[in-house]
C-alpha positions as CSV (number, residue, x, y, z in Angstrom):
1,X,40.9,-20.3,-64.2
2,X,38.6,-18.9,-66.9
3,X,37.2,-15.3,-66.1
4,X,34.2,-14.8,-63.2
5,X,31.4,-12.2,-63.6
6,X,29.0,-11.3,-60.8
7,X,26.3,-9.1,-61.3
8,X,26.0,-5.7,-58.7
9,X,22.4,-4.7,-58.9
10,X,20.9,-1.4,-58.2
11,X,19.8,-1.6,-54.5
12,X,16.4,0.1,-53.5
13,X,15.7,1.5,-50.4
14,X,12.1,0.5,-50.2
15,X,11.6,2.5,-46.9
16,X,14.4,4.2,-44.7
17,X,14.2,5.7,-40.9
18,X,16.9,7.2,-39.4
19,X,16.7,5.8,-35.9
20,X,19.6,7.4,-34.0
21,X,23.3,8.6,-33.9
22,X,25.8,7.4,-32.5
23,X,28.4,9.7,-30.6
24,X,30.7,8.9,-33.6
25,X,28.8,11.0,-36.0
26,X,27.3,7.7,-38.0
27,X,23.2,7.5,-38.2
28,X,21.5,4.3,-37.2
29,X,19.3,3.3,-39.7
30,X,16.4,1.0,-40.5
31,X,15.3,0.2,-44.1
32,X,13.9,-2.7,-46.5
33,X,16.4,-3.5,-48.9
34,X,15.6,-5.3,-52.1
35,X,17.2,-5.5,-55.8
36,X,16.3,-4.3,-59.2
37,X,17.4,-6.3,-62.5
38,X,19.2,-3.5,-64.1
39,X,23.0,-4.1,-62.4
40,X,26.6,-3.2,-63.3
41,X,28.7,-5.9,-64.0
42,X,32.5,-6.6,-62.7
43,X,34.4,-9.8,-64.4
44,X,37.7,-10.5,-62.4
45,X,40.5,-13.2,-64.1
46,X,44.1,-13.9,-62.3
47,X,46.1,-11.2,-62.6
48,X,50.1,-11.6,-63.5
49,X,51.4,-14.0,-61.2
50,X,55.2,-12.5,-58.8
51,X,58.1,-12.6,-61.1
52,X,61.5,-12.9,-60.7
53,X,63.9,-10.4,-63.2
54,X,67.3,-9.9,-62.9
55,X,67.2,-11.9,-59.1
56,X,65.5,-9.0,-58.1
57,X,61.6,-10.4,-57.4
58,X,59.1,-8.3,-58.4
59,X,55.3,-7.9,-56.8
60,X,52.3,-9.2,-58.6
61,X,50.8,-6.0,-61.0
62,X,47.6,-5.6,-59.8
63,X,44.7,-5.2,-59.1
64,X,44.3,-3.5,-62.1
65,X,40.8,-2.1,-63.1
66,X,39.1,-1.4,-66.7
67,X,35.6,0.8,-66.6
68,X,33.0,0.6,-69.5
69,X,29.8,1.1,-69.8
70,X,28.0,4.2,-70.1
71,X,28.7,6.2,-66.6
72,X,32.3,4.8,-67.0
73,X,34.0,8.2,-67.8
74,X,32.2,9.7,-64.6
75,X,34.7,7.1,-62.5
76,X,38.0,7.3,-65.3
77,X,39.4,10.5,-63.9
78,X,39.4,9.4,-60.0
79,X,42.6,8.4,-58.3
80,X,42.5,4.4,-58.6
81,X,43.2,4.1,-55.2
82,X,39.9,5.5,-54.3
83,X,37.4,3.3,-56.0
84,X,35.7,1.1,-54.2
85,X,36.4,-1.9,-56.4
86,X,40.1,-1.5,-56.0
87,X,40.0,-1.1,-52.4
88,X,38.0,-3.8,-52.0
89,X,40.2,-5.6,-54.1
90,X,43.7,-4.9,-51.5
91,X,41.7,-5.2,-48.6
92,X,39.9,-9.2,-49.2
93,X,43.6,-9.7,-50.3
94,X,44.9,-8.5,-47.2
95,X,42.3,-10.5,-44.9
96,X,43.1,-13.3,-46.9
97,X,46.7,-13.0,-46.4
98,X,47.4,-13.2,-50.2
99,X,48.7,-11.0,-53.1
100,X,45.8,-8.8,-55.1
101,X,46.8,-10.2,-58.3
102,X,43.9,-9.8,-60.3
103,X,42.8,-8.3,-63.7
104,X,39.2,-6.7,-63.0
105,X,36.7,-5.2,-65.6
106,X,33.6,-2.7,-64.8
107,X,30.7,-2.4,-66.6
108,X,29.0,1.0,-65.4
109,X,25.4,1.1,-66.4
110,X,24.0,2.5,-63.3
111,X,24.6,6.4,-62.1
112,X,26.9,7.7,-60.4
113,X,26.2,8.5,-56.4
114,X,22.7,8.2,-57.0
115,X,21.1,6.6,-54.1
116,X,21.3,2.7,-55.5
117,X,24.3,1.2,-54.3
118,X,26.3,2.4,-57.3
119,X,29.8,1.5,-55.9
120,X,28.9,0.1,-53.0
121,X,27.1,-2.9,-55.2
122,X,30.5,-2.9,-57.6
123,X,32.5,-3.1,-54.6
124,X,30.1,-6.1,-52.9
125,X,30.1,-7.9,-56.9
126,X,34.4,-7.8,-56.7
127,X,33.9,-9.4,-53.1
128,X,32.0,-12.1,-54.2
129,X,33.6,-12.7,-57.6
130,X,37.4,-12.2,-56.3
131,X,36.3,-15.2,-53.5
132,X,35.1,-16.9,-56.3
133,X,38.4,-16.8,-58.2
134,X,40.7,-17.1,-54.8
135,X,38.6,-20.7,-53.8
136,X,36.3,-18.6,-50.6
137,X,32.7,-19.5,-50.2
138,X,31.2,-16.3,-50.7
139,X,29.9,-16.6,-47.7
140,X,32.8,-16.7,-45.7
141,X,32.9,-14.8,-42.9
142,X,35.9,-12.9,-43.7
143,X,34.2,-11.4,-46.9
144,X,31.6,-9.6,-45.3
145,X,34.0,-8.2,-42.2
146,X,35.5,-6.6,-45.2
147,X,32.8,-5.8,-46.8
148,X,31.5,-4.0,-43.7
149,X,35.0,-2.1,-43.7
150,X,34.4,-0.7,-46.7
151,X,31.0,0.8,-46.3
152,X,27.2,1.0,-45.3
153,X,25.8,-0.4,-48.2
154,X,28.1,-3.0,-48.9
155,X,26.9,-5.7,-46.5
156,X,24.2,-5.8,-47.7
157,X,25.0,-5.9,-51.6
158,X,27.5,-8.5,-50.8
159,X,24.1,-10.3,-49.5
160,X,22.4,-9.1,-52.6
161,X,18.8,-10.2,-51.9
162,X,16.0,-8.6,-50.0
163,X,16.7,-7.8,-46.0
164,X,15.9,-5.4,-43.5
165,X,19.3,-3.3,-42.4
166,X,20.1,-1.9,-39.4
167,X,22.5,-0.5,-37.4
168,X,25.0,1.4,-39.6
169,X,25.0,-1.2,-42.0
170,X,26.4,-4.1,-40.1
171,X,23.3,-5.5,-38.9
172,X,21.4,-7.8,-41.4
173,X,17.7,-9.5,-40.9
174,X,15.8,-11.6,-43.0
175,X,12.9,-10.0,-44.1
176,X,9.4,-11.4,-45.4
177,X,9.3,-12.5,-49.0
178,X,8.5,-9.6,-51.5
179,X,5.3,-10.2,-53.9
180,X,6.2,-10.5,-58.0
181,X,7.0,-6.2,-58.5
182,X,8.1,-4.1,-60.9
183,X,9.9,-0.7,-61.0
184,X,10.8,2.4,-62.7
185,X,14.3,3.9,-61.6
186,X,14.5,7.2,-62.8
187,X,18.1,9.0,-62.2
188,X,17.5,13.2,-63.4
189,X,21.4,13.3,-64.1
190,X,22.1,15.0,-60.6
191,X,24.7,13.4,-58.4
192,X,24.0,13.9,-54.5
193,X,26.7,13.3,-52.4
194,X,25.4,11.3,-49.2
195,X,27.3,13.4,-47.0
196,X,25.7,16.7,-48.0
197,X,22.5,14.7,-47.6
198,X,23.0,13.9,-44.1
199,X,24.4,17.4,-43.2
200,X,20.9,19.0,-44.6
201,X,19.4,17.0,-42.2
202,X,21.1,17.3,-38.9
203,X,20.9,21.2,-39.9
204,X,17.5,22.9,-40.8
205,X,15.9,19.6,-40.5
206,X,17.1,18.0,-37.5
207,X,14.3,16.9,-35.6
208,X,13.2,13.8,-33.2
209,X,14.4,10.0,-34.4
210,X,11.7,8.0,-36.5
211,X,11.3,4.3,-35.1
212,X,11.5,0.9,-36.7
213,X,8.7,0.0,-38.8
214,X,9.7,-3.8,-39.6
215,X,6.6,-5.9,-40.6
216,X,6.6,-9.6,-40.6
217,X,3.8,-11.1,-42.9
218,X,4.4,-11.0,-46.4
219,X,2.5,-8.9,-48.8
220,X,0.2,-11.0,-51.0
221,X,0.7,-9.0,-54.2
222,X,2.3,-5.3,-55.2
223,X,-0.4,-3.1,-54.3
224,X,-0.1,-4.6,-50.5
225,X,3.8,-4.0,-50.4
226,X,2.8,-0.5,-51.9
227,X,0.2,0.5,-48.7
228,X,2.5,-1.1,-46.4
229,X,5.1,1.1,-47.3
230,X,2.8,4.2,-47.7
231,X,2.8,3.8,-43.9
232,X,6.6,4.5,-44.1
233,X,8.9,7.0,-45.8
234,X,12.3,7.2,-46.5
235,X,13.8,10.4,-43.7
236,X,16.5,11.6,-46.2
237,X,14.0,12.6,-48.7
238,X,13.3,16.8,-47.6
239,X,16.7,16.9,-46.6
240,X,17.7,15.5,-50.2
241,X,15.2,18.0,-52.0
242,X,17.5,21.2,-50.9
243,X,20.4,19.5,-51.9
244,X,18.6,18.6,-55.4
245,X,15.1,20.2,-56.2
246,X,15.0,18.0,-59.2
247,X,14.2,15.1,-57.0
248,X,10.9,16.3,-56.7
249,X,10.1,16.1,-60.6
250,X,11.2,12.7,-61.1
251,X,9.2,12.1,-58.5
252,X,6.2,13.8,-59.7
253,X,7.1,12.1,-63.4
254,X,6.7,8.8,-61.8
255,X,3.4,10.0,-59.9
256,X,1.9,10.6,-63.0
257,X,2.3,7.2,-64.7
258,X,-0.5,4.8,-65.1
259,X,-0.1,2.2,-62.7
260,X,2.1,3.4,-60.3
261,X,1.3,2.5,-56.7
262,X,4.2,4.3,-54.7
263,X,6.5,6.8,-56.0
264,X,10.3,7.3,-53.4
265,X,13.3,8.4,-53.2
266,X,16.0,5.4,-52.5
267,X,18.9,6.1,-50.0
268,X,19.8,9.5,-50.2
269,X,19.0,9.8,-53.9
270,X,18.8,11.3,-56.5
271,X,17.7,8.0,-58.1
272,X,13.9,8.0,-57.6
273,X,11.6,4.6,-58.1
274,X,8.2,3.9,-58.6
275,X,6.3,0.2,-57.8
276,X,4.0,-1.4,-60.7
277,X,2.0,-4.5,-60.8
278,X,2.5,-5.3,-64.2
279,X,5.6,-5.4,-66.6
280,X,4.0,-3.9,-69.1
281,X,3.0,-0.2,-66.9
282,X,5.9,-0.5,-65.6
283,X,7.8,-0.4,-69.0
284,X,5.7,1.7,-70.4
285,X,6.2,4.5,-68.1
286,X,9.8,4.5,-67.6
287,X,9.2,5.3,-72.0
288,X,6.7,8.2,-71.0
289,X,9.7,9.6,-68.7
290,X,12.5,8.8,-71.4
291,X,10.5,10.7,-73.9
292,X,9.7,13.8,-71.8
293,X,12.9,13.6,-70.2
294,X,15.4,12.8,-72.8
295,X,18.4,13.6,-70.2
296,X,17.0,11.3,-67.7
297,X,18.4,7.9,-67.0
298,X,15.2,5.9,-66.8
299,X,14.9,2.2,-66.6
300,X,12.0,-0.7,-66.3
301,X,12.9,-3.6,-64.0
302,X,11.8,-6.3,-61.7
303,X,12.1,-6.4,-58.0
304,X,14.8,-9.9,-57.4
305,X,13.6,-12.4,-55.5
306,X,15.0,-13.7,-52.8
307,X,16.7,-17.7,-53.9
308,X,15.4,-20.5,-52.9
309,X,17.8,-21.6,-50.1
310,X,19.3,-18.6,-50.2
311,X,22.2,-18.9,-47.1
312,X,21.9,-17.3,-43.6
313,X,22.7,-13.7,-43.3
314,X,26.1,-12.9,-41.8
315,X,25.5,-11.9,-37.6
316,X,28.3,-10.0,-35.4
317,X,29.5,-8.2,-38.3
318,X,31.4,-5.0,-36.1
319,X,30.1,-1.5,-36.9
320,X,32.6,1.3,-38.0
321,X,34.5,2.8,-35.5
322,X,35.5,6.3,-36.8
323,X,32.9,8.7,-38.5
């Protein structure tokens, strides 16, 4: 079999509440996901197949993993073992009740823990292209128990379209389709742990619980999805400013831009977006940013939309069970 790609776009928190805790130490959350068109990219092929040498028979080598791409080198000195994409890799293997014989290549375009899925989307794009390769409907059942195994996030990249998330991840609803948007991601080239996020938060900023703020009609056009949202926020974004006071100048980079109806933080960041009408704004000010912010990682794109007869989203998917 020739070589499979699958794209792992940058995910977006479009709003995000932090509803509760369980006793385990995990936050329930409720967001609106959706999908930029700026993604990594993983290709997977067969790896070299269990050979036999000198009577003695040998295991398969693999899954072996190649990084490109831009934010490669950030990932080049980590133990193998602990990227996502390999683990993701031995564990649909293992469900599967197969070897993990498989060459895989990663294309790193977007940051490094930086609040857009980053390896949670690579690991959901090796899900999806290693089913491909090993004859599973992506949709198989199996691939998003594992997927939920692995992480948060990766549900829900595994899903890869627009959804509202609950839960700790595992929970997976359809959402109203999104109005034609566009984006600016800007990244300020500070990596924020989620953890140290989180821990801000249950410290000086621990407070009440915010509540679900689901809406079911869909937006007739950008600037509604933007005042819809305005009426919701994303919780980890003071605790995210002591971790990284830079936030708040992409964020006030974005603010200034012509055209830009709603300026966030996604997930726990430090990857800020803003929401356009227009292609053209929107391209325009993630040049404004590059060119006052030469360090910046900043990059124009369009909101996915959701496929037409896209399948159902995966239900009973079991939460994690240690913190």
């Amino acid at each position: 079999m020739s070589a499979i790609a699958e794209a792992a776009p940058a995910k977006l928190n479009l709003y995000l509440h932090v509803v509760g805790r369980r006793h385990d130490g995990y936050h329930e959350l409720d967001s609106l996901v959706a999908f930029a068109d700026v993604a990594d990219r993983v290709t997977v092929q067969p790896g070299v197949a269990r050979i036999a040498l000198r009577g003695v028979d040998l295991p398969p080598v693999g899954p072996r993993l190649a990084i490109s791409g831009p934010f490669g080198p950030a990932l080049m000195g980590e133990n193998p073992a602990h990227n996502l994409v390999i683990r993701a890799a031995h564990a649909l293997a293992a469900r599967l009740g197969r070897e993990a014989d498989a060459m895989i290549a990663l294309e790193k375009v977007l940051p490094v823990a930086s609040g857009i899925g980053g390896g949670s989307a690579d690991a959901a794009a090796t899900l999806r292209a290693l089913a491909r390769l090993w004859g599973v409907p992506v949709t198989d059942q199996r691939v998003y128990e594992v997927a939920a195994s692995l992480g948060a996030d990766v549900p829900v990249c595994v899903a890869g379209r627009s959804c509202y998330f609950g839960g700790v991840g595992e929970v997976l609803e359809e959402a109203p389709a999104l109005p034609e948007t566009f984006a600016v991601l800007v990244n300020p080239g500070v990596p924020v742990p989620t953890p140290a996020v989180f821990k801000a938060r249950n410290g000086a900023f621990k407070g009440a619980f915010s509540a679900p703020a689901r809406f079911t009609e869909a937006p007739a056009d950008a600037a509604a999805l933007a005042a819809l949202l305005k009426e919701r926020r994303n919780d980890l974004t003071e605790p995210a400013l002591t971790v990284a006071p830079v936030i708040a100048d992409a964020l006030a980079a974005l603010e200034g831009t012509d055209g830009c109806l709603l300026a966030r933080l996604s997930g726990s960041g430090a990857t800020c977006f803003g929401l356009y009408a227009d292609a053209e704004q929107a391209a325009a000010a993630a040049r404004s940013i590059k060119a006052a912010q030469p360090r910046w990682w900043a990059k124009a794109a369009r909101l996915l939309p959701t496929p037409a007869g896209a399948p159902p989203l995966p239900k009973g998917l079991a939460a994690p069970s240690t913190a």
